[in-house]
C-alpha positions as CSV (number, residue, x, y, z in Angstrom):
1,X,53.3,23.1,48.4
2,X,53.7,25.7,51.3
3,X,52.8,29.3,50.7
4,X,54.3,32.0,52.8
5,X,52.0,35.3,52.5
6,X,54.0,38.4,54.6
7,X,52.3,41.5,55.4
8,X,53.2,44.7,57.7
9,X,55.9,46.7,55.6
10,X,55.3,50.4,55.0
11,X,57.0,54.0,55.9
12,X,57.6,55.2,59.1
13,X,59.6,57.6,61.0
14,X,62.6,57.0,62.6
15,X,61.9,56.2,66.0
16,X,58.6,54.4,64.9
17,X,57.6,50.9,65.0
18,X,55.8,48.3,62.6
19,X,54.9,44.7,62.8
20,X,55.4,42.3,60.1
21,X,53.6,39.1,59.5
22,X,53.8,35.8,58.0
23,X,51.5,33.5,57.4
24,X,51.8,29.4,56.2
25,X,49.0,28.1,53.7
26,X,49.5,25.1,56.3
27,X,50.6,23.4,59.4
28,X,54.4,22.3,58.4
29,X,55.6,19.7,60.4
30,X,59.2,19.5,58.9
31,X,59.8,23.0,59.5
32,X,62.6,23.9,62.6
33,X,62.9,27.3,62.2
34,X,61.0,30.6,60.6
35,X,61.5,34.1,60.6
36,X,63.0,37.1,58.3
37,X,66.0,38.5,56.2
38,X,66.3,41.7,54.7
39,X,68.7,43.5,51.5
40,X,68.7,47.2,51.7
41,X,70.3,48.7,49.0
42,X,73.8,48.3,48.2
43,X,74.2,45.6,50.9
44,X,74.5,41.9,50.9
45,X,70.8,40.1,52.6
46,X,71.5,39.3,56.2
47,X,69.5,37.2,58.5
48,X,67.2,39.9,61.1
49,X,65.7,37.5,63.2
50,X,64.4,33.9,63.6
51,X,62.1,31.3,66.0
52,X,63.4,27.5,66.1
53,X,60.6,25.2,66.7
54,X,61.7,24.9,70.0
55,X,61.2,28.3,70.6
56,X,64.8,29.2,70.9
57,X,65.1,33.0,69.1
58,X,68.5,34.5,67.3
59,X,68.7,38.5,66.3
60,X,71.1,40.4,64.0
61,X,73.6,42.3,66.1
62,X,72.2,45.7,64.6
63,X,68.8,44.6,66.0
64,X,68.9,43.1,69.2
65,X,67.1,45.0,71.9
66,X,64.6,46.8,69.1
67,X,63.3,43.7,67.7
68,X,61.3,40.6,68.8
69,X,60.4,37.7,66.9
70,X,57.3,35.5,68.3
71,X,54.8,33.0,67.0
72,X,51.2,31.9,66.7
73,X,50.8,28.3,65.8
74,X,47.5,27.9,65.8
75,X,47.3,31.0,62.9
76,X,50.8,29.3,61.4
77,X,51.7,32.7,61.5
78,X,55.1,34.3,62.7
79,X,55.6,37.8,63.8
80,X,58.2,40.6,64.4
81,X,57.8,43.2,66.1
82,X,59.9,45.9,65.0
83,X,61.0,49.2,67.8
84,X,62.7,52.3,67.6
85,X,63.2,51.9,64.0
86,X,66.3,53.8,62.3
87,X,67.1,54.4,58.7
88,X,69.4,51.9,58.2
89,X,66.2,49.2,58.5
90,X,65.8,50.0,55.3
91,X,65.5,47.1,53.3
92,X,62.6,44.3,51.4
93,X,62.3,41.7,54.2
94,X,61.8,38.5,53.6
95,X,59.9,35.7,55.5
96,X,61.1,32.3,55.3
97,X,60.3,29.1,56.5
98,X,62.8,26.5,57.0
99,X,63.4,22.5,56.9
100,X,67.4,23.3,58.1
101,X,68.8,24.7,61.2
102,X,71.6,25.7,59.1
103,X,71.4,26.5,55.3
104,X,68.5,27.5,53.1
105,X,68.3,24.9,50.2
106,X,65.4,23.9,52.0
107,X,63.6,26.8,53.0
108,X,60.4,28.2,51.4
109,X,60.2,31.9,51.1
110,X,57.4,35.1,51.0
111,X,57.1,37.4,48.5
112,X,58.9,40.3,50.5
113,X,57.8,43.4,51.8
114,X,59.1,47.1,51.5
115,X,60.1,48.8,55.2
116,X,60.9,52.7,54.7
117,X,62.3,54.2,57.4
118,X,62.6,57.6,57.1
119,X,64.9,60.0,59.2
C-alpha cells in the first residue's frame, strides 16, 4: 500500500522557520487532499494545513499568514513551509494523505515528526 515518509521537524527559536516534507511511495490517484495535523501536549490534534487536488488550500486559524502549504507532484511530495514560529507550534505533526474531503477513515498517515519551538 501507500507509504507516507515526513521529514523537516527539529528545534528552533521562536521567530524561526522550518520546512516539513512528505513524501508518497507512489503516484495516488484516489487521493483529494494531503497535508498535516499536529498534538502538542495536553491538547486535542487539530488539522494545521491541507492541499485538495485541485489546489484549493485550508489553514488552522492560529496559522494563517505564517504557514504555507504547497506541492510537487512530480516528487509526490507535499510541503509546508512553516514562518515566524512561536512556542505554541509545539507539537508531533503529522502528514496525511487522504481518499475524503471530509473524514479520515480513509486517509493514510506518516510516522510524525517532533517541531520544538523554543522561546
Amino acid at each position: 500500500q501507500v507509504q507516507l515518509v515526513e521529514s523537516g521537524g527539529g528545534l528552533v527559536q521562536a521567530g524561526g522557520s522550518l520546512r516539513l516534507s512528505c513524501a508518497a511511495s507512489r503516484s495516488m490517484i484516489n487521493i483529494r487532499a494531503m497535508g498535516w495535523y499536529r498534538q502538542a501536549p495536553g491538547k486535542q490534534r487539530e488539522l494545521v494545513a491541507a492541499i485538495t487536488s485541485g489546489g484549493l488550500t485550508n489553514y488552522a486559524d492560529s496559522v494563517k499568514g505564517r504557514f504555507a502549504i504547497s506541492r510537487d507532484n512530480a516528487k509526490n511530495t507535499v510541503y509546508l513551509q512553516m514562518n515566524s514560529l512561536k512556542p505554541e507550534d509545539t507539537a508531533v505533526y503529522s502528514c496525511y494523505a487522504n481518499t475524503s474531503l471530509f473524514g479520515l477513515s480513509g486517509a493514510y498517515w506518516g510516522q510524525g515528526t517532533q517541531v520544538t519551538v523554543s522561546s
